[in-house]
N, C-alpha and C positions, 0 to 999 in steps of 0.2 A: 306879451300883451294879451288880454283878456281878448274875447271874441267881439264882447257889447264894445270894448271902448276903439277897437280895431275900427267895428262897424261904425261906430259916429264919427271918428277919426275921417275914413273915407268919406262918407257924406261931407263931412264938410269940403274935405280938402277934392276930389277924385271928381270930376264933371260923370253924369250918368252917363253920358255916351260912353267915354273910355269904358266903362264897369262894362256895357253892352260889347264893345273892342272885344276885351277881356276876356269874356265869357267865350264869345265867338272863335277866338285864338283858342281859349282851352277845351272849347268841345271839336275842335278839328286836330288838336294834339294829341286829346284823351278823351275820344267820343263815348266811351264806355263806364269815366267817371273812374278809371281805379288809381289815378294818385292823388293824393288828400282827400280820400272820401269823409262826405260830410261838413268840405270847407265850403263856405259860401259866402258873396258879400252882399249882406242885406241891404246895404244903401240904393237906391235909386228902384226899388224893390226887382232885381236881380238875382234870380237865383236859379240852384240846380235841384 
């Protein structure tokens, strides 16, 4: 799957909260950003 269609995929389907969860889960896993650098989900305007 592409990134763009990833990203409107989640918007639609993903409530912003969870994306916020998400985030929160992966910067206490990997506070320093080194696995998948550079993935981000732009839905709910969340990002790293």
């Amino acid at each position: 799957m592409s990134n763009s269609f990833q990203d409107k995929l989640v918007a639609i389907v993903a409530d912003p909260l969870d994306i916020v969860l998400m985030r929160g889960i992966e910067n206490l896993l990997d506070p320093h950003g080194l696995m998948n650098p550079g993935k981000t989900f732009a839905a709910g305007g969340v990002q790293r």
